[in-house]
PATIVO-809661 format. One record per residue: residue number from 1; x, y, z of N, C-alpha, C in turn. Coordinates in Angstrom, 3 decimals. Example, Ala and Ser with C-alpha at 12.3 -4.5 7.8 and 13.67 -1.06 7.14 Angstrom:
2
+-----+----------+----------+----------+----------+----------+----------+----------+----------+----------+
!  nr !     n_xx !     n_yy !     n_zz !    ca_xx !    ca_yy !    ca_zz !     c_xx !     c_yy !     c_zz !
+-----+----------+----------+----------+----------+----------+----------+----------+----------+----------+
!   1 !   13.190 !   -5.690 !    7.800 !   12.300 !   -4.500 !    7.800 !   13.200 !   -3.300 !    7.800 !
!   2 !   12.850 !   -2.250 !    7.080 !   13.670 !   -1.060 !    7.140 !   12.900 !    0.030 !    7.870 !
+-----+----------+----------+----------+----------+----------+----------+----------+----------+----------+
END
This chain:
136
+-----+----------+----------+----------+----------+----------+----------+----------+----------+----------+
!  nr !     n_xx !     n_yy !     n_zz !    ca_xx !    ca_yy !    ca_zz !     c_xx !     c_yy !     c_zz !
+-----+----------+----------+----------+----------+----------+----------+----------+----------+----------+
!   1 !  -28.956 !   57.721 !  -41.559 !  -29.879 !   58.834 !  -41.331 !  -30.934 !   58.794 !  -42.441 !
!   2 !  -32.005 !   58.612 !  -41.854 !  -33.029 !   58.620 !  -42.956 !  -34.669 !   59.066 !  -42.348 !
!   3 !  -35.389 !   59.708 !  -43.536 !  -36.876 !   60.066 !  -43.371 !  -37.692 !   58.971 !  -43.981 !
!   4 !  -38.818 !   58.562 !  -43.271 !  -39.996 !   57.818 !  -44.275 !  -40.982 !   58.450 !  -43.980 !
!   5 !  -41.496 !   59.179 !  -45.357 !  -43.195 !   59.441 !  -45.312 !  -44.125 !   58.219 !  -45.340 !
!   6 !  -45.131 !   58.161 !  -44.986 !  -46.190 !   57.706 !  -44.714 !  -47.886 !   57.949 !  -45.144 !
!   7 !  -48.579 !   56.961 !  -45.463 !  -50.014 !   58.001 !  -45.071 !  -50.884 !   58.620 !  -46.605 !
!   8 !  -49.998 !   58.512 !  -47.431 !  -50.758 !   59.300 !  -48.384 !  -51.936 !   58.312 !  -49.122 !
!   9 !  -52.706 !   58.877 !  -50.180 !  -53.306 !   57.890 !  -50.191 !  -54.421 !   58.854 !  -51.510 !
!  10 !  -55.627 !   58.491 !  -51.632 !  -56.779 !   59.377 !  -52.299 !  -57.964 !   59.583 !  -51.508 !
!  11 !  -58.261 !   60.661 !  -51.654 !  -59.540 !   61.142 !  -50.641 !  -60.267 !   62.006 !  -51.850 !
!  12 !  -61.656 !   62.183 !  -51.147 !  -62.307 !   62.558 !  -52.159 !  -62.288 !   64.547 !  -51.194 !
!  13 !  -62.521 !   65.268 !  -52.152 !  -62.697 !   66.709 !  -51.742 !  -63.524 !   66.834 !  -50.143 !
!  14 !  -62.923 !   67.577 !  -49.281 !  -63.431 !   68.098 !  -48.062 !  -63.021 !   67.011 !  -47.029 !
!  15 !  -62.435 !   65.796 !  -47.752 !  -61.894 !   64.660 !  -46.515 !  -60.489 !   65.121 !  -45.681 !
!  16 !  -60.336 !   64.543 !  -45.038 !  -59.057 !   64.417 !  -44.264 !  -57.919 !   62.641 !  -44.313 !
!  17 !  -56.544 !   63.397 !  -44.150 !  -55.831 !   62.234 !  -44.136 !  -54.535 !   62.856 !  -43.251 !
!  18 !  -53.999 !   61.771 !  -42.583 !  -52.939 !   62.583 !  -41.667 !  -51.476 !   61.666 !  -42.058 !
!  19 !  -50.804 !   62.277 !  -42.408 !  -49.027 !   62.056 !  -43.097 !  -48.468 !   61.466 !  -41.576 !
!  20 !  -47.750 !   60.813 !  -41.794 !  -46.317 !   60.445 !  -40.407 !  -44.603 !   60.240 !  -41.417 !
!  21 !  -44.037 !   60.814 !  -40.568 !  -42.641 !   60.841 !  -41.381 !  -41.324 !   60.639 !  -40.263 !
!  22 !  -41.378 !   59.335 !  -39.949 !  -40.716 !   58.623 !  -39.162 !  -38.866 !   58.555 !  -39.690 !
!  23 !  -38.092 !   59.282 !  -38.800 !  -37.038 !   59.271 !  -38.861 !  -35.936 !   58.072 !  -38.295 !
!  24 !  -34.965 !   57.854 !  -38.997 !  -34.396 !   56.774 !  -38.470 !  -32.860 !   57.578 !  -38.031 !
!  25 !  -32.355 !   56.600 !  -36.884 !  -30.809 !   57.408 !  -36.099 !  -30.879 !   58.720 !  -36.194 !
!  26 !  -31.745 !   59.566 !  -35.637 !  -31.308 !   61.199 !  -35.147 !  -33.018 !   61.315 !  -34.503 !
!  27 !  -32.843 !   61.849 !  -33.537 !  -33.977 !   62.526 !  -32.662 !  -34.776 !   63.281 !  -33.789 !
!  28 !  -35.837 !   63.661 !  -33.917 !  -36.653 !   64.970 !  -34.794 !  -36.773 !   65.617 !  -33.621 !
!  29 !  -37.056 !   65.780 !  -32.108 !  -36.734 !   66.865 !  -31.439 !  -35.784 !   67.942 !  -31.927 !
!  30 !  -34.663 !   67.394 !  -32.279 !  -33.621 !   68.118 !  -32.556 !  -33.245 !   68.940 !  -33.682 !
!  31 !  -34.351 !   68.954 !  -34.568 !  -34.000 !   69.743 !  -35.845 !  -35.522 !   70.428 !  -35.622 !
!  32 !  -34.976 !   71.440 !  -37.383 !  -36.979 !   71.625 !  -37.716 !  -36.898 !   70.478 !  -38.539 !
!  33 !  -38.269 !   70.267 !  -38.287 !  -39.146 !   69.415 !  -39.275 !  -40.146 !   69.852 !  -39.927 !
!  34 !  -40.262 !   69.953 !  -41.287 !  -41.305 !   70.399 !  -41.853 !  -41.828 !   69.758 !  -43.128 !
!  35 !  -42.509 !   70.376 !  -43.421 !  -43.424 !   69.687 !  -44.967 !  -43.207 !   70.239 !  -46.008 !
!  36 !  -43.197 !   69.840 !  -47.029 !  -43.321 !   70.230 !  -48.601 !  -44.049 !   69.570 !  -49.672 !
!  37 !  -44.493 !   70.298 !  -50.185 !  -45.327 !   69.539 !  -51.653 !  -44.737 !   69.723 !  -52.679 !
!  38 !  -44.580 !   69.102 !  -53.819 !  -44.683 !   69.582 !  -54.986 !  -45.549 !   68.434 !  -56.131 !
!  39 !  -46.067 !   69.640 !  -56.977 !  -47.091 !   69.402 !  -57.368 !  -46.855 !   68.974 !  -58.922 !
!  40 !  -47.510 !   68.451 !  -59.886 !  -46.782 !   68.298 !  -61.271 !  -45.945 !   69.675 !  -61.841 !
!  41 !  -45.146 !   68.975 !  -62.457 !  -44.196 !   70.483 !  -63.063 !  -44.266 !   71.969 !  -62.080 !
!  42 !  -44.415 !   71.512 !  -60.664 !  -44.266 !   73.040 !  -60.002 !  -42.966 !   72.057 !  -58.883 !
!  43 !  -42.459 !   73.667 !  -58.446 !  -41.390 !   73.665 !  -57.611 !  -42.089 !   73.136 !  -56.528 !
!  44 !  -41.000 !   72.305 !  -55.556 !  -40.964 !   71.911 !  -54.508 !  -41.019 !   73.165 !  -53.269 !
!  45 !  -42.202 !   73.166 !  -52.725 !  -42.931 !   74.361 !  -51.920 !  -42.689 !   73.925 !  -50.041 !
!  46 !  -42.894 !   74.508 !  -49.183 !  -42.704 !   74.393 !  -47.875 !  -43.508 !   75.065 !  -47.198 !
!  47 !  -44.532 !   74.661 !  -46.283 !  -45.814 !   74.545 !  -46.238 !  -46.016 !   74.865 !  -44.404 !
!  48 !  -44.971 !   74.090 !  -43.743 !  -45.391 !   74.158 !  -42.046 !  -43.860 !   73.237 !  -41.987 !
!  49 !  -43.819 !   73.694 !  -40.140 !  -42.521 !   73.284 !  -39.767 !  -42.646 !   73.792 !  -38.450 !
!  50 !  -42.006 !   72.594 !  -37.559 !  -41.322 !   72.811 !  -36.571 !  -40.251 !   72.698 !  -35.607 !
!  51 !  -39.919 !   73.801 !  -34.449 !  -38.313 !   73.819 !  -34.398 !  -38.135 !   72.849 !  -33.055 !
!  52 !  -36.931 !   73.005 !  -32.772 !  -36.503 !   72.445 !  -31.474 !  -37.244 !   72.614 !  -30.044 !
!  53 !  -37.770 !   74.091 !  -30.504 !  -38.721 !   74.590 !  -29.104 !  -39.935 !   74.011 !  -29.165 !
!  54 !  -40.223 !   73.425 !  -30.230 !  -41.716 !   72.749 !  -30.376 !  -42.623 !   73.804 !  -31.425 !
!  55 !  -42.006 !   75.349 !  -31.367 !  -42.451 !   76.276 !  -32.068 !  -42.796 !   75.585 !  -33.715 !
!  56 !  -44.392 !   76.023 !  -33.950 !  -44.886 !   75.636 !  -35.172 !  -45.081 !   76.925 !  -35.810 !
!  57 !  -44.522 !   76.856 !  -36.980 !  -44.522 !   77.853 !  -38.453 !  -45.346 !   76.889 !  -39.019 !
!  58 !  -47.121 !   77.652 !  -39.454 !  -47.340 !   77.848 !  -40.948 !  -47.157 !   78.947 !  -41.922 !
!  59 !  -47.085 !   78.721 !  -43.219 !  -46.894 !   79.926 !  -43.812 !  -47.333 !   79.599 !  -45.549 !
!  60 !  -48.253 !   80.785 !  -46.038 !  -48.468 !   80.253 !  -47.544 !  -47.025 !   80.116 !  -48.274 !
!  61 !  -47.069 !   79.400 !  -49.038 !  -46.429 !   78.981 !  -50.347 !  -45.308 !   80.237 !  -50.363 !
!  62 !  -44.304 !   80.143 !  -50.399 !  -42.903 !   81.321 !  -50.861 !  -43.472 !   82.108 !  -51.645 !
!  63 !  -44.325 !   81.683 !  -52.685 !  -44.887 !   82.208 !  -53.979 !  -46.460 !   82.608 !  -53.771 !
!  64 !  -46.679 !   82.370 !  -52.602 !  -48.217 !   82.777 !  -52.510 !  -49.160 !   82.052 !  -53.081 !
!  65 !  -49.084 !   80.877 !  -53.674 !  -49.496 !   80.041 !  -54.262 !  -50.717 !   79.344 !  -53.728 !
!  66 !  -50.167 !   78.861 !  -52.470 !  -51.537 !   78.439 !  -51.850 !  -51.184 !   78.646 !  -50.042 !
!  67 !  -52.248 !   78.629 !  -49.430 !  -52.422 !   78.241 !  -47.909 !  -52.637 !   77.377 !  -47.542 !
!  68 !  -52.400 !   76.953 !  -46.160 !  -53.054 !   75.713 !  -45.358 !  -53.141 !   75.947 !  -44.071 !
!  69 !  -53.079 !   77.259 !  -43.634 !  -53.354 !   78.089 !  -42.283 !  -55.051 !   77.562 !  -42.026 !
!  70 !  -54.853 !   77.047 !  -40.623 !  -56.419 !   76.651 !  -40.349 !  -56.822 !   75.191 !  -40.835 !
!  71 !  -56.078 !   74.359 !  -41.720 !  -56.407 !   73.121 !  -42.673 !  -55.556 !   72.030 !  -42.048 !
!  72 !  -54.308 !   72.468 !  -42.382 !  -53.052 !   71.216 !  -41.636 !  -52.653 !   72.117 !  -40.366 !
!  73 !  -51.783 !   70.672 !  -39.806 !  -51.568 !   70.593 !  -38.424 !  -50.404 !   69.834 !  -38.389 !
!  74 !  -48.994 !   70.696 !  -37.450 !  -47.787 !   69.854 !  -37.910 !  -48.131 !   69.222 !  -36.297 !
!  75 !  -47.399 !   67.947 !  -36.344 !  -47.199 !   67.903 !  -34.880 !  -45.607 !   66.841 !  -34.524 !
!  76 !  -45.459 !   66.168 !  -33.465 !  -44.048 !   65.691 !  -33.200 !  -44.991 !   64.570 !  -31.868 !
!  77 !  -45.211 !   63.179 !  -32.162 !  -45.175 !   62.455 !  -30.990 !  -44.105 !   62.754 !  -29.641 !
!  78 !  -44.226 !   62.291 !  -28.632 !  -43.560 !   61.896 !  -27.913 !  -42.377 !   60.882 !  -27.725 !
!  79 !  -42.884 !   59.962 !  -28.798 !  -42.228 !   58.612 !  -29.315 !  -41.108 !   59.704 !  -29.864 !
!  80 !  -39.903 !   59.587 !  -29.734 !  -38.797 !   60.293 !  -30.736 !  -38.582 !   60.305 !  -31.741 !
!  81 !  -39.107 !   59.549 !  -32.380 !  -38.782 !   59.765 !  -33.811 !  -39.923 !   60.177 !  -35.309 !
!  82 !  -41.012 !   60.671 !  -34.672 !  -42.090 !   60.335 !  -35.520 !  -42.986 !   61.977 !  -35.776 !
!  83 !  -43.076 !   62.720 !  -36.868 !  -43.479 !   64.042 !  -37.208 !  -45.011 !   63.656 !  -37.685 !
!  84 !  -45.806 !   63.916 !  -37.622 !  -46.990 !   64.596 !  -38.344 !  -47.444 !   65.624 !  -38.721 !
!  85 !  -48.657 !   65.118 !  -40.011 !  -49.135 !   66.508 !  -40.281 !  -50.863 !   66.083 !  -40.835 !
!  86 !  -51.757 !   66.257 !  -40.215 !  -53.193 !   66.123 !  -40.060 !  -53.412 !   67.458 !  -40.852 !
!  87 !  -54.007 !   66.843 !  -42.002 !  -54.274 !   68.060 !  -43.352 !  -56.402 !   67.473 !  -43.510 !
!  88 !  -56.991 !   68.677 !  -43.049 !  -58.566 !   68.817 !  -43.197 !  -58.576 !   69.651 !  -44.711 !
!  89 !  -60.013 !   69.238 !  -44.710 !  -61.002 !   69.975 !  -45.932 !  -60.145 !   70.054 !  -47.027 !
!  90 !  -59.586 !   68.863 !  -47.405 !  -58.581 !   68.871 !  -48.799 !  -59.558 !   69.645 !  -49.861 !
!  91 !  -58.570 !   69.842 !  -50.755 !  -59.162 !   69.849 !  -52.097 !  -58.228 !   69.527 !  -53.391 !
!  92 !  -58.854 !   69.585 !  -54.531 !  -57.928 !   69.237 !  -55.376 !  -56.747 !   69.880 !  -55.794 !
!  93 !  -56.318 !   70.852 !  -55.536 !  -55.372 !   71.609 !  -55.164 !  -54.706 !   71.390 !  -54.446 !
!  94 !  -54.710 !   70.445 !  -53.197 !  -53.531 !   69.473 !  -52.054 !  -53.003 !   68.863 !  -52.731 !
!  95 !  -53.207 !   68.026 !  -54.168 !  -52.965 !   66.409 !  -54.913 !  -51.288 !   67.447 !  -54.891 !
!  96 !  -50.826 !   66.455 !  -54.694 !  -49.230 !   66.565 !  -54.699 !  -48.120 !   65.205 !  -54.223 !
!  97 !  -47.384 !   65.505 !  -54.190 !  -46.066 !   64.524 !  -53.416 !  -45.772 !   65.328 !  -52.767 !
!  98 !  -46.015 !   64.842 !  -50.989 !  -45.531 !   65.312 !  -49.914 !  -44.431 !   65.039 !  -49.406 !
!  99 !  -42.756 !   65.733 !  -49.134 !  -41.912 !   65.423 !  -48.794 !  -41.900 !   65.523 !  -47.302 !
! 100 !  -41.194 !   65.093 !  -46.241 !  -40.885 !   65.660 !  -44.813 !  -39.445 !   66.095 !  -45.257 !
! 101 !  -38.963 !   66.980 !  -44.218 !  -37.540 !   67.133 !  -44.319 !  -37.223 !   67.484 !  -42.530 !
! 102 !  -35.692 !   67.462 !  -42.479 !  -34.857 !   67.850 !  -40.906 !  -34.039 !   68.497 !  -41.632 !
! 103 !  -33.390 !   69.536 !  -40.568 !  -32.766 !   70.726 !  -41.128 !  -32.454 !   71.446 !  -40.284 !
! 104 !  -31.000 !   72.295 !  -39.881 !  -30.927 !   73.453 !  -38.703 !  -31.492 !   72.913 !  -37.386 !
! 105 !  -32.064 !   73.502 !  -36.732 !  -32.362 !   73.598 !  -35.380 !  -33.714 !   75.219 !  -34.820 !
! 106 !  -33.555 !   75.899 !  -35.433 !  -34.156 !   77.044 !  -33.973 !  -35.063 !   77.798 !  -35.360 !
! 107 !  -35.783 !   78.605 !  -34.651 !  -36.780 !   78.832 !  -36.000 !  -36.172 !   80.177 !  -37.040 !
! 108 !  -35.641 !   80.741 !  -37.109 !  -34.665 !   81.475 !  -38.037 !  -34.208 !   80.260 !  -39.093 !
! 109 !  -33.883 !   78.792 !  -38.938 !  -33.227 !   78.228 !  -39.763 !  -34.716 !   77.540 !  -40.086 !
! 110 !  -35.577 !   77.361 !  -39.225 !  -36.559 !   76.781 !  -40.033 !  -37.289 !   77.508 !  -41.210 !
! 111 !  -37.549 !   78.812 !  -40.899 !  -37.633 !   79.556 !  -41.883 !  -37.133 !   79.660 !  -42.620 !
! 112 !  -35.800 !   79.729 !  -42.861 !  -35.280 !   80.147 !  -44.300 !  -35.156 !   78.906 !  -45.025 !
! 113 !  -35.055 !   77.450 !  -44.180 !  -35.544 !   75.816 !  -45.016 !  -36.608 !   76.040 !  -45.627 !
! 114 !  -37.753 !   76.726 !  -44.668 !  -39.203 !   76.470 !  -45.534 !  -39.176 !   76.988 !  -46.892 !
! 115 !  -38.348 !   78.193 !  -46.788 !  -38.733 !   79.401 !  -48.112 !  -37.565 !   78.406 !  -49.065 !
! 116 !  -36.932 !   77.949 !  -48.800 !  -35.470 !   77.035 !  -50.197 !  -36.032 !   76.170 !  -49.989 !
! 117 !  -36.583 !   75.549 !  -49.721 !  -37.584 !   74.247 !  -50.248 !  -36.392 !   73.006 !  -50.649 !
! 118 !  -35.932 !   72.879 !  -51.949 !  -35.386 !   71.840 !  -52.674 !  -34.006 !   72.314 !  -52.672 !
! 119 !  -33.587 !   73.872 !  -52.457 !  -32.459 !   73.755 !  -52.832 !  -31.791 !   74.704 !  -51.354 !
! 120 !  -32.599 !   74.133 !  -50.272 !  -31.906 !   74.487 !  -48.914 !  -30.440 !   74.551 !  -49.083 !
! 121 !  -29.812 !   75.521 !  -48.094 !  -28.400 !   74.968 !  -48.168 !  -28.398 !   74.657 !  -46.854 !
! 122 !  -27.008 !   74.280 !  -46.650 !  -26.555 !   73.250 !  -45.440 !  -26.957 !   71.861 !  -45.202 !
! 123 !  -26.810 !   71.263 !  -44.542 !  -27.372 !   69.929 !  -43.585 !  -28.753 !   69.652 !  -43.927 !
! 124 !  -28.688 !   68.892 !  -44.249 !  -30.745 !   68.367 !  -44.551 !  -30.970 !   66.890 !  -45.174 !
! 125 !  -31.784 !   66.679 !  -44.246 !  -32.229 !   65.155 !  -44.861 !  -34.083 !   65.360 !  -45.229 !
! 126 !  -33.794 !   64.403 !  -46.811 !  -35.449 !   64.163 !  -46.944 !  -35.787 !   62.985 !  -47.133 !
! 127 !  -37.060 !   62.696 !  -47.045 !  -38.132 !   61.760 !  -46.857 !  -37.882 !   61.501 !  -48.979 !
! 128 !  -38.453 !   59.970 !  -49.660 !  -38.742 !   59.634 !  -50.910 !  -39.994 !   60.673 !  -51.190 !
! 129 !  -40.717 !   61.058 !  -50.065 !  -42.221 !   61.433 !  -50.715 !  -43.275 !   60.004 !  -50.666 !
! 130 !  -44.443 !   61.056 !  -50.602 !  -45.614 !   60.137 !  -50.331 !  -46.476 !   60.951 !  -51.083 !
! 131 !  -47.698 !   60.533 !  -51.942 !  -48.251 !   60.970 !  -52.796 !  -49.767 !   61.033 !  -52.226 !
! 132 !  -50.276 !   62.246 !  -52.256 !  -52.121 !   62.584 !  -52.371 !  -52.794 !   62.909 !  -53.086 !
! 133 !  -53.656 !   62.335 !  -53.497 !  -54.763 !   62.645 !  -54.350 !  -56.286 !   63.168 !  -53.696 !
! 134 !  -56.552 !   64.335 !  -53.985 !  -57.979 !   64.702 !  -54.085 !  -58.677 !   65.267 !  -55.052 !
! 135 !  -59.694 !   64.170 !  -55.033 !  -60.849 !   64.496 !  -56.172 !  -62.094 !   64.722 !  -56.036 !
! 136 !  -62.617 !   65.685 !  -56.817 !  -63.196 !   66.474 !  -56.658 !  -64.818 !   65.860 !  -57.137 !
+-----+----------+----------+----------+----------+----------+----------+----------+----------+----------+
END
């Protein structure tokens, strides 16, 4: 059972770049899938996610920290195994290590993954991370 992020890369401010986080042996239909950043010396944050129903949660930062309502875009190919997330009008404030994660199933559990970030409990697999840079 395993996640690979994808995709990251450096963009300059107001560009776009789109993440893929390709799962190996388990459907991503079948869980939530969602995103996380973390940024130097900050906690590992949870950003967008979606559940079994296809239902997409964005939501700012646990901490209010930042948004991406209107900016990123989670999505789920058809292909079974493959999550995205199409992130517009970066700024230097995106630069982070982007994790994917699977987790639970129905959106009550995706929610409470998004808000525990790193220290979810139960069942969960993550991605090494993939790293973005935007400069300004």
């Amino acid at each position: 059972v395993q996640l690979v992020e994808s995709g990251g890369g450096s963009v300059q401010a107001g560009g776009s770049l789109t993440l893929s986080c390709t799962a190996s042996e388990f459907d991503v239909h079948n869980y939530c899938m969602g995103w996380f950043r973390q940024g130097p010396g900050k906690e590992r944050e949870g950003f967008a996610f979606l559940d079994l129903d296809n239902g997409t949660g964005y939501g700012d930062s646990v901490k209010g920290r930042f948004t991406v309502k209107g900016r990123f875009t989670i999505s789920r190919d058809n292909a079974p195994n493959i999550v995205h997330l199409d992130m517009n009008n970066l700024t230097s404030e995106d630069s982070a290590m982007y994790y994917c994660a699977a987790w639970g199933a129905y959106w009550y559990d995706c929610i409470r993954g998004l808000k525990e970030g790193a220290t979810m409990k139960g069942a969960n697999v993550w991605g090494q991370g993939t790293q973005v840079t935007v400069s300004s």
